[in-house]
N, C-alpha and C positions, 0 to 999 in steps of 0.2 A: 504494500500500500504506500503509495506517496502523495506528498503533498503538490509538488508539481503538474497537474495536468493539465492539458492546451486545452485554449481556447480558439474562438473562431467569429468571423463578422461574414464570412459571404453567404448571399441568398438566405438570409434569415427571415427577412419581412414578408419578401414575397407580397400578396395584396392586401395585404393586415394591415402595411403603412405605406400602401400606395393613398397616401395621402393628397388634397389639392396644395397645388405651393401659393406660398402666400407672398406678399410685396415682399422684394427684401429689404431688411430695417437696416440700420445702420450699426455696424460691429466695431469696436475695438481693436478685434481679431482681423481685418480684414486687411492684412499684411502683403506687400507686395513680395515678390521672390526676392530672396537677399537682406529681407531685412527681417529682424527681430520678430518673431510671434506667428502664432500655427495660421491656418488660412479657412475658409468654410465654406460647406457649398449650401445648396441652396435650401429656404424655410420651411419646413414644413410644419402645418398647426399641431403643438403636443399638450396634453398635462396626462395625469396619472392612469387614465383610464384607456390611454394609446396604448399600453406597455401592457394592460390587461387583456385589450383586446388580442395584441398581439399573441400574447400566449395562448391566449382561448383560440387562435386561430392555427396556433402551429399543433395542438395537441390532436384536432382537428384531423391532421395529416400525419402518414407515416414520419418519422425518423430518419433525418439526412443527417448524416454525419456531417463536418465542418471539412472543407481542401485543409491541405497543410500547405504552409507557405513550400519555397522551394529550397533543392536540394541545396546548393550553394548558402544559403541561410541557415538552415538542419543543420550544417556538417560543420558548422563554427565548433569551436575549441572550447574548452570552458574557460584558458585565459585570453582567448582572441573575443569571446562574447563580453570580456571585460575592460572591451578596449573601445567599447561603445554607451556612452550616458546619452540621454536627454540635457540638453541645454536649457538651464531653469529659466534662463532671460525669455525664452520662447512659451512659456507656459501657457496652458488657456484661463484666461484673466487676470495676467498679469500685468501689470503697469495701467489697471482699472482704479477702480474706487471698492469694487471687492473687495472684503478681506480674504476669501480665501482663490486658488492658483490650482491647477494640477497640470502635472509634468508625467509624459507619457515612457512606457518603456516598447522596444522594440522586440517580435516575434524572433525569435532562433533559439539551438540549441534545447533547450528543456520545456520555453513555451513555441508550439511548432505552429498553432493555428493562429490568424488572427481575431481582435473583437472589434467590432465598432463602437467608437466613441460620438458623441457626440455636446453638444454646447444646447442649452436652453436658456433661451431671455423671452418674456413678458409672451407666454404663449404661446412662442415658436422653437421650433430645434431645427440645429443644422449641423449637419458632420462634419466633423476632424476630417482634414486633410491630412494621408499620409505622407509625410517628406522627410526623405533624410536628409535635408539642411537643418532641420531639428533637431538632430542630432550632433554633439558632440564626438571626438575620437581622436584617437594617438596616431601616428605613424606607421606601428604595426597592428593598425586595423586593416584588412583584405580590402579590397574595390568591389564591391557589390550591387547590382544593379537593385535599383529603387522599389522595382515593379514586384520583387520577390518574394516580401516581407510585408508588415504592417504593424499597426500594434496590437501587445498583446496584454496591455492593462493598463495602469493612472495609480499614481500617488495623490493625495490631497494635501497643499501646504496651509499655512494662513500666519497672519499679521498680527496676532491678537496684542503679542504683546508690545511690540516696535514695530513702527510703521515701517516697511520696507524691507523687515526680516522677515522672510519667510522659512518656517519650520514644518517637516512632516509631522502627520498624526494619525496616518490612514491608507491604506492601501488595499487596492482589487488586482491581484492575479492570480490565473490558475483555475484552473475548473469554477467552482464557485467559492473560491477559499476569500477570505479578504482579513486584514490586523489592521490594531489599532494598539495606539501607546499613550501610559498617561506622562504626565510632565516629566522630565529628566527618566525616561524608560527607554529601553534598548527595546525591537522585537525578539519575540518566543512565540506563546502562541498563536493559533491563528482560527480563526470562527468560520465555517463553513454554509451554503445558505442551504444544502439539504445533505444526507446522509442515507444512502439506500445501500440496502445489507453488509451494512460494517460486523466485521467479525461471525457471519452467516457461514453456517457448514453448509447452506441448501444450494450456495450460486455464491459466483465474481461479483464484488463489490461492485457499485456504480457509480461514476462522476459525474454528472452533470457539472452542464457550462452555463457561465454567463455569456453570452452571445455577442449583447450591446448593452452597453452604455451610455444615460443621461446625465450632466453635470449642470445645474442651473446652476446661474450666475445670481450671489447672496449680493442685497444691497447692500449700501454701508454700514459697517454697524454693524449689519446682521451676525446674531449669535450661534447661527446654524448653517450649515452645509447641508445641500440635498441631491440625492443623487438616487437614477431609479437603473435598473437593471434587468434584464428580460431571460430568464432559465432555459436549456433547453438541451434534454436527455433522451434517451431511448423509451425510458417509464413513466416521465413526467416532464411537464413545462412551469413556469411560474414568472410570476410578475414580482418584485420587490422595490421597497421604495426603504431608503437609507436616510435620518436624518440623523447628522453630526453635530456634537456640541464638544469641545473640548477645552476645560480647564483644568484642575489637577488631575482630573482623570479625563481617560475619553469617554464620552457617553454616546449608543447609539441606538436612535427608536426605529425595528426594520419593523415593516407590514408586508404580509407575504402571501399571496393569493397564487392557490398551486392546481391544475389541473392534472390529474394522471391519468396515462396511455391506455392504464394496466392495473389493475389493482394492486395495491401498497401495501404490505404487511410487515415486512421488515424496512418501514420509513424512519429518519432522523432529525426532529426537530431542531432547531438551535444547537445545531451540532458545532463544538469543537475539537482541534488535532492540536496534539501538544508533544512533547518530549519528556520523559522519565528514564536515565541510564542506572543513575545509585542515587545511595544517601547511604545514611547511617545507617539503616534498616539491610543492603544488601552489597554495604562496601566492601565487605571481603572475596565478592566476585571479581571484583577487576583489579586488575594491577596497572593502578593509574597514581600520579603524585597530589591528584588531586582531593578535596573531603567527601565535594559531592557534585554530581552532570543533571541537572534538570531545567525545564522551564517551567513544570510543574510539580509541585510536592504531594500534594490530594488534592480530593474530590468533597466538596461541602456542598451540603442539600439542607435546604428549609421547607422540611415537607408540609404539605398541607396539615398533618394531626400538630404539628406545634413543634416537632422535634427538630434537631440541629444535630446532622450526622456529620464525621470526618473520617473519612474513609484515606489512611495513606495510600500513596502507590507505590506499584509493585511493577518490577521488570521482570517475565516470568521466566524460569531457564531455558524452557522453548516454549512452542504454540501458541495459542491464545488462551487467554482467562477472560471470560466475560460476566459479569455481573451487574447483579438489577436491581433494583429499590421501588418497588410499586405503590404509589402513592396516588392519592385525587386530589386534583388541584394545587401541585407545588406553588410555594411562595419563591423559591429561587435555588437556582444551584451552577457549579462551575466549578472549575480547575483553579485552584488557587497554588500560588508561588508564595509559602509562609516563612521563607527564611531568607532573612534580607541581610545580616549580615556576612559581609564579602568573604569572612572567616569560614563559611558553611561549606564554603567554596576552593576556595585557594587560587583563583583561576582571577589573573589580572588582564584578561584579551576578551574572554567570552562574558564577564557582568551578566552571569544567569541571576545575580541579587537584585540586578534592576529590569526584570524580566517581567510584565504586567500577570498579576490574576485575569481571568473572566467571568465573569455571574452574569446569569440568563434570571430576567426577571420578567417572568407572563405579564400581559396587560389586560389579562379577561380572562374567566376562566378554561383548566385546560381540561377539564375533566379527570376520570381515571386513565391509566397508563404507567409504564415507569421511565425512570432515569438509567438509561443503560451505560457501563462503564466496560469499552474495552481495552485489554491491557495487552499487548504484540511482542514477544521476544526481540530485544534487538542489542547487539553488542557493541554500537556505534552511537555516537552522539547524532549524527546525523539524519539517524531515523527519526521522522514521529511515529511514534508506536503506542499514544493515549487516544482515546475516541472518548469523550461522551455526549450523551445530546437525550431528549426526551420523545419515546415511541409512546403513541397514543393507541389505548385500548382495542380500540374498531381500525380496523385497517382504511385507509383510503381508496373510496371505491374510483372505477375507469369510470371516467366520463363526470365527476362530481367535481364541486370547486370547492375546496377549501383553503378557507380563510383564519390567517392566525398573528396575533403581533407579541413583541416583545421588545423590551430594554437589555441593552450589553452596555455594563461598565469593566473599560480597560484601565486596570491602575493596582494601586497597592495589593486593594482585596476587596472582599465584598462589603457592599453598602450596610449600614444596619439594618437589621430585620427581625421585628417583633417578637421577643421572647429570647434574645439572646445570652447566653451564658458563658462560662470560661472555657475559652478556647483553648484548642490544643494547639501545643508550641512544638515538639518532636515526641515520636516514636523512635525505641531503641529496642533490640533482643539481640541473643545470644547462649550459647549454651550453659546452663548451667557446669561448676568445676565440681562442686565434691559432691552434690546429687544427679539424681536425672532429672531431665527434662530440660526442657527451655523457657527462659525470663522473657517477658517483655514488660517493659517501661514504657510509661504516658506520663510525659509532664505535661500539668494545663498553667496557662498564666495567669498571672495576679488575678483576681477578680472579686470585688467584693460579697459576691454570691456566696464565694467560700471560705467567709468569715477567717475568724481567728486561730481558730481552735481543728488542726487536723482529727481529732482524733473522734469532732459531730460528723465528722464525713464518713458515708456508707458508702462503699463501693462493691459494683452489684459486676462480674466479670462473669460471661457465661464463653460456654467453648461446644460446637455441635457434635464434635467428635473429640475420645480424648478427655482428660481430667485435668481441672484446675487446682491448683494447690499455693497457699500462702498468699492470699489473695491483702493487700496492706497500703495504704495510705501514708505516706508521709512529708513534710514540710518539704521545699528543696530549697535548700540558701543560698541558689545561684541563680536562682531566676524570679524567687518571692513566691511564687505558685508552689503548687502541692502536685506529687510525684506519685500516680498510681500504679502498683509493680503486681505482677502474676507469671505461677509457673505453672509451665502449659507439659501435662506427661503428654506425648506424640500418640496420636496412630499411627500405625506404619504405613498404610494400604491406603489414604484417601485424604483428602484437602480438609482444613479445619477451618468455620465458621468463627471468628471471635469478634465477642462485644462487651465493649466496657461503658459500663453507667455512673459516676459520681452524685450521689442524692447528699440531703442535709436538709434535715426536718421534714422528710417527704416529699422534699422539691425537689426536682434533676437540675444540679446546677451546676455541668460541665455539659459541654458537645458529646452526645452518642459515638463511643469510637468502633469503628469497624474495621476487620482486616481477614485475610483470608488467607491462611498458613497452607500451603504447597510441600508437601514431602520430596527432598531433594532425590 
């Protein structure tokens, strides 16, 4: 499974945006050859419900896969593909009264199809011109004819803070993958806009594409970016519409209206791809000089009953692990990165400490289904090998439209949410020395939840397979929070289910920890 897959812009609309053209209005954009800034053709009348029709119109039809550009473009290098940027001077809305810009990247190498982009002002859209005078390059870039390539995604900048600095905060490429990052964050994960049969024994995962792209141009001032995008796979189509807010975090509200080919059973809501190599929990697999390789640490769910699970991750020795949390109506859940200092780490190039969380937060209810988490053997930092995202109960029928919205904040961690208690800070195990079995440790953080006194702390450790022994609370004077330890006797023959609860006068007043012990 990779996170790379092409994308594509030819023969997409077909008569869904055989639109009439309308006067042309006066662009910004409208750049002569040689000078500064993209160029556009001509307007066609848009807003939200162009990019719905369109997909109600492609679902319609069989399944065209997208051309790939050409060979001479394909066969680039991985550091000859490196020998080619986007020139930001040229962006679309740049040197406007916008605050935000986007700067395109070029099809080769790993993205092989193109998308179309395109520009919206006051009603109208008009497409990106593709040129390589837009492009920057070194001297050992190859000579490339124009006609071969296109683009194959958009970064999002903007001015918020210095007028005339423009900073990313946002990016689409790749099948339908897209990141975002909050203030001073490096990217890691990355949010996908559907997820079909991730981690399925029944059939080949599925990618769908973004196709095309809309970027309306924000007035001044404006606090938001919008930007809509049109789906288009073998099983399913969809419409989405992206609005951007970024300050210490990025915040994004997508609305997703999805038609399928095919009936949906194994679908992926608010699906993210993340990275898990070690931590503490599996550092003695690798012989690395480092403490620990993630962009994510676990999985945090605020289920509908009220609960707050923390489920770490696991890198499993081979195969897949996949596990579910069936819930009605979660309040939210996502991949969190919970250990920010650089020390967790040791690693001064890769800043996995300034790597964002992501939390999916419903905007209506989603009913029953669960949250599925899949975990992919991988020995390479390189891989992502985390999947989660939420599969709803009833499959999505062929031929029905369903409609769904949600919030993604990129940034530290998750937002607050209603009933929150001491979080967990790290899991730790190991074999026990002069008895049997194996320890694991949970420390949770300060929280005044849990009082003064360890010893009003009940702690409730169950194990599905397998016996718990010594089961104990105690203070930790390194971190001010309270340390809960348990030793787990093994099965030999089967995976163990473990859950640890912290109560205190009847209340649960830590995160539900969850973990799922693999006989090596």
């Amino acid at each position: 499974m990779s996170a790379s897959v092409a994308l594509t812009r030819r023969g997409i609309l077909g008569s869904a945006l055989a639109l009439a053209a309308a006067p042309r209005a006066l662009w910004a954009q409208d750049a002569a050859p040689g000078s500064h800034g993209v160029t556009l053709g001509e307007p066609t009348p848009f807003s939200r419900e162009t990019v719905v029709e369109a997909a109600r119109a492609l679902a319609a039809q069989p399944y065209a896969p997208p051309p790939e550009i050409s060979q001479d473009w394909r066969g680039l290098s991985y550091d000859q593909s490196r020998e080619i940027w986007f020139e930001s001077l040229n962006a679309l809305y740049r040197g406007t009264d916008s605050p935000f810009a986007a700067e395109m990247f070029v099809a080769s190498l790993y993205q092989t199809t193109e998308v179309s982009i395109n520009a919206v002002e006051d009603g109208q859209a008009r497409p990106v011109n593709f040129e390589l005078r837009l492009f920057a390059t070194t001297d050992r870039f190859p000579s490339l004819p124009e006609s071969g390539t296109g683009f194959s995604g958009f970064r999002l900048t903007h001015q918020l803070e210095e007028p005339g600095k423009y900073q990313e905060f946002a990016v689409w490429q790749g099948a339908s993958y897209f990141r975002g990052i909050g203030r001073g964050q490096t990217y890691g994960i990355s949010a996908r806009g559907i997820a079909l049969r991730t981690g399925s024994a029944e059939g080949a995962e599925e990618f769908p594409i973004f196709r095309s792209f809309w970027i309306e141009r924000a007035a001044p001032g404006a606090p938001e970016a919008v930007v809509h995008a049109l789906l288009d796979g073998p099983s399913v189509t969809g419409a989405y519409t992206f609005r951007i807010t970024e300050e210490a975090s990025t915040e994004m509200v997508v609305e997703a209206v999805l038609f399928p080919r095919v009936a949906l059973d194994e679908v992926g809501l608010a699906a993210q791809t993340s990275m898990f190599l070690f931590n503490d929990l599996n550092r003695m697999r690798f012989d690395d000089f480092r403490e620990g390789v993630h962009d994510s640490d676990g999985l945090l769910v605020a289920n509908g009953a009220g609960e707050h699970l923390w489920r770490p991750l696991m890198n499993p020795v081979e195969g897949v692990e996949l596990s579910s949390f069936s819930d009605v109506n979660p309040r939210g859940f996502g991949l969190m990165q919970r250990a920010r200092d650089p020390a967790a780490y040791g690693d001064f190039e890769a800043f996995y400490e300034q790597r964002p969380s992501l939390w999916v937060e419903p905007l209506e209810d989603w009913g029953p289904g669960r949250v599925m988490l899949v975990e992919i053997a991988a020995d390479k930092e390189i891989y992502d090998n985390i999947v989660c995202f939420w599969r709803p109960e009833a499959p999505l029928e062929a031929g029905a439209e369903t409609r769904f919205s949600y919030r993604l904040y990129w940034g530290e961690g998750a937002p607050p949410v209603e009933g929150e208690v001491a979080r967990v800070q790290a899991t730790r195990t190991g074999e026990r020395v002069f008895e049997e079995g194996r320890i694991f440790t949970i420390d949770y953080e300060p929280h005044p939840a849990l009082g003064d006194d360890p010893s009003m702390l009940e702690a409730r450790f169950t194990a599905s397979a397998g016996e718990m022994r010594h089961v104990d609370v105690k203070q930790n004077p390194a971190t001010g929070g309270v340390r809960l330890a348990a030793t787990l006797i093994l099965p030999e023959d089967r995976p163990t289910e473990l859950r640890a609860e912290l109560w205190r006068g009847g209340v649960r007043v830590g995160e539900v920890w969850l973990y799922r012990w693999v006989p090596r």
